[in-house]
ROKE-480798 format. One record per atom (N, C-alpha, C): x, y, z. Coordinates in steps of 0.05 Angstrom, whole numbers, m for minus. Layout:
<recs>
> px, py, pz
> X, Y, Z;
...
</recs>
This chain:
<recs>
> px, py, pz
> m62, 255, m319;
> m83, 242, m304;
> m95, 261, m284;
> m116, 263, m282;
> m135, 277, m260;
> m120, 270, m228;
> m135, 282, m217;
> m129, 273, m182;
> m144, 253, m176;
> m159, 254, m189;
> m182, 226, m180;
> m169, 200, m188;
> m160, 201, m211;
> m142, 172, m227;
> m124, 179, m211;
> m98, 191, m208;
> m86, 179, m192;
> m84, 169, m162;
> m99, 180, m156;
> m108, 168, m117;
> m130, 139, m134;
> m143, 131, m152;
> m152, 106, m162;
> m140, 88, m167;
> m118, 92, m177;
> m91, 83, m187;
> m75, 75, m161;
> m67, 93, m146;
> m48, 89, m127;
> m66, 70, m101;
> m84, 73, m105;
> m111, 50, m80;
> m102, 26, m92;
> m113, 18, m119;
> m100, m2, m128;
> m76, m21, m135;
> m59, m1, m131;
> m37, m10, m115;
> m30, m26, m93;
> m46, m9, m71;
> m43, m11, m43;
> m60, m34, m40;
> m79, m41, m55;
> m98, m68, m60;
> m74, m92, m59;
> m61, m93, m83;
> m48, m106, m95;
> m34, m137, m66;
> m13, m115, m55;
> m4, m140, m32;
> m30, m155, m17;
> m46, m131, m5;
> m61, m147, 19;
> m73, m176, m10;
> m85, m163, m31;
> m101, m187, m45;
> m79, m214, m50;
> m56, m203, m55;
> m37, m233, m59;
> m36, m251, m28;
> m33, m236, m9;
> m36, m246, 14;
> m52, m271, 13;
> m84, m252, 12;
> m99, m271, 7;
> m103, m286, m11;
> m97, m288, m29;
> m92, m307, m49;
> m76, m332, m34;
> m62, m330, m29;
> m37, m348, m15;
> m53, m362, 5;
> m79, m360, 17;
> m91, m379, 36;
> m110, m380, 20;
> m116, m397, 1;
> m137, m402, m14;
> m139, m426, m11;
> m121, m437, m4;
> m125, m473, m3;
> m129, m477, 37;
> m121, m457, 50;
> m118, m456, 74;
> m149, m469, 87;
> m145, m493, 104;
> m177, m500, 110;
> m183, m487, 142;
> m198, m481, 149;
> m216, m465, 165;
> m197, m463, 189;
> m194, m485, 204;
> m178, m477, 231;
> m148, m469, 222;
> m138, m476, 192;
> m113, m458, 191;
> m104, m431, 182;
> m134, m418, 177;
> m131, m395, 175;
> m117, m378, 194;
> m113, m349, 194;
> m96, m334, 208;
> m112, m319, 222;
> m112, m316, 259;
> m138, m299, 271;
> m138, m271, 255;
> m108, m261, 255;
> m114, m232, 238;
> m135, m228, 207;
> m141, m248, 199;
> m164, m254, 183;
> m184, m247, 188;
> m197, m250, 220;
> m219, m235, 228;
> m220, m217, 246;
> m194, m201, 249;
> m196, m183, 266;
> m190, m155, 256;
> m210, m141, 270;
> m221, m110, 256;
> m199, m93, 260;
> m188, m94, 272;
> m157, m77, 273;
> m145, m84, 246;
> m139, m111, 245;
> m118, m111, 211;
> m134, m99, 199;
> m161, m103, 191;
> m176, m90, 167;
> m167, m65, 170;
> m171, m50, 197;
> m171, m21, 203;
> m153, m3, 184;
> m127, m28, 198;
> m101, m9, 184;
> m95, m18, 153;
> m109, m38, 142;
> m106, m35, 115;
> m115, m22, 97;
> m138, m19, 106;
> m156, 3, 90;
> m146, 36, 96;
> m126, 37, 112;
> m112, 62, 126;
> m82, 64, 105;
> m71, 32, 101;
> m41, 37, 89;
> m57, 37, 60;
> m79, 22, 54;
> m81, 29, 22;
> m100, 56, 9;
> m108, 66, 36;
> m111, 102, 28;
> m80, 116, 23;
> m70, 102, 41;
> m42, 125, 46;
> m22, 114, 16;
> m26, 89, 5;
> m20, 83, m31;
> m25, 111, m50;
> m51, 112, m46;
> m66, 136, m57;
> m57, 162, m58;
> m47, 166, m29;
> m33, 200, m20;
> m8, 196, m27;
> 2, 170, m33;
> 33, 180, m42;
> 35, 184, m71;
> 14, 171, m82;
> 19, 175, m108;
> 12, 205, m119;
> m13, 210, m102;
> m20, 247, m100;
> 11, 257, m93;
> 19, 247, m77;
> 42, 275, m70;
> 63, 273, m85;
> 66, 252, m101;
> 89, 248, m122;
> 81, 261, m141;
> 54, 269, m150;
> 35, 282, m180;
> 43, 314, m162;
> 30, 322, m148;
> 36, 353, m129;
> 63, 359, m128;
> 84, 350, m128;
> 115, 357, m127;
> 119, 361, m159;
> 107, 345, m175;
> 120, 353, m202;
> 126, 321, m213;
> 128, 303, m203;
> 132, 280, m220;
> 118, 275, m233;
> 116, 263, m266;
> 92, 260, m277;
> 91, 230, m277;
> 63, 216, m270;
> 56, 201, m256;
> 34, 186, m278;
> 37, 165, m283;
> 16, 144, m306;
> 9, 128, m293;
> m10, 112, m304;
> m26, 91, m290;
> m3, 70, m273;
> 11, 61, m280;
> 36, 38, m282;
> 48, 53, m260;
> 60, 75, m259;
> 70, 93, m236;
> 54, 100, m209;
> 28, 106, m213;
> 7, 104, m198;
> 14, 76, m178;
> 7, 55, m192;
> m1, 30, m183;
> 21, 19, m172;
> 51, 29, m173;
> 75, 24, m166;
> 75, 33, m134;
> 73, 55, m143;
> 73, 79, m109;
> 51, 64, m96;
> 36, 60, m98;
> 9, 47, m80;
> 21, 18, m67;
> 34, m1, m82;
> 44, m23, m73;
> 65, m19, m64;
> 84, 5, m62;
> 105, 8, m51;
> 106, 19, m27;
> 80, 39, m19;
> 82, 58, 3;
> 84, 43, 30;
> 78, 19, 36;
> 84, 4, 59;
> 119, 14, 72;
> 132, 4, 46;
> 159, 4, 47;
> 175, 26, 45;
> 163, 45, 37;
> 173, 66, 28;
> 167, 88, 69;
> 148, 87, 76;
> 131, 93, 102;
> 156, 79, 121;
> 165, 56, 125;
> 180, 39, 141;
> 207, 46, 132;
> 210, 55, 105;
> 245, 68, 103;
> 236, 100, 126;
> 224, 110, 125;
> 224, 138, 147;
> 228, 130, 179;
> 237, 112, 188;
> 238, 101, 210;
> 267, 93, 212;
> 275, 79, 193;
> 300, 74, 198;
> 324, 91, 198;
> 333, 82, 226;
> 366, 102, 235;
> 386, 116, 213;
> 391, 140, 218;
> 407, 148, 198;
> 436, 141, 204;
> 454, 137, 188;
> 491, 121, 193;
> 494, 144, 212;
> 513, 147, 220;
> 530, 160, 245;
> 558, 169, 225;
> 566, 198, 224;
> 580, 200, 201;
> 599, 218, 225;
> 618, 202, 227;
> 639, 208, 254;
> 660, 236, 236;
</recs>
């Protein structure tokens, strides 16, 4: 796959949660929506974690993994989680 398909691939990914999200308030009526619904910061950073879908799937294709559409679209929906494992404490190995 090109560089272009896979950062296409891996966006779509990163699509994937926020759209189930929203899916999930589809029946939601107006005052029970969620304020983060209209506030420009969430958008900010989503459109920020589902670029960064994109770069992981680039940097998994750049190291040498070979990377298909299905793999693409994996890494993109995973990089939330994958970003939040680099944070967590390493064991203490006495």
């Amino acid at each position: 796959m090109t560089v272009q398909e896979v950062f296409m691939w891996g966006v779509i990914g990163g699509i994937l949660p926020e759209a189930l999200a929203l899916y999930k308030l589809r029946h939601a009526k107006k005052g029970e929506k969620p304020d983060w619904l209209s506030s420009g910061f969430y958008w900010i950073v989503t459109l920020i974690m589902v670029c960064l879908g994109g770069l992981t799937a680039l940097v998994y294709q750049k190291v040498g993994v070979n990377i298909n559409e299905l793999a693409a679209l994996h890494l993109g929906a995973a990089t939330p989680l994958i970003i939040a494992s680099f944070e967590k404490k390493k064991p203490q190995i006495s």
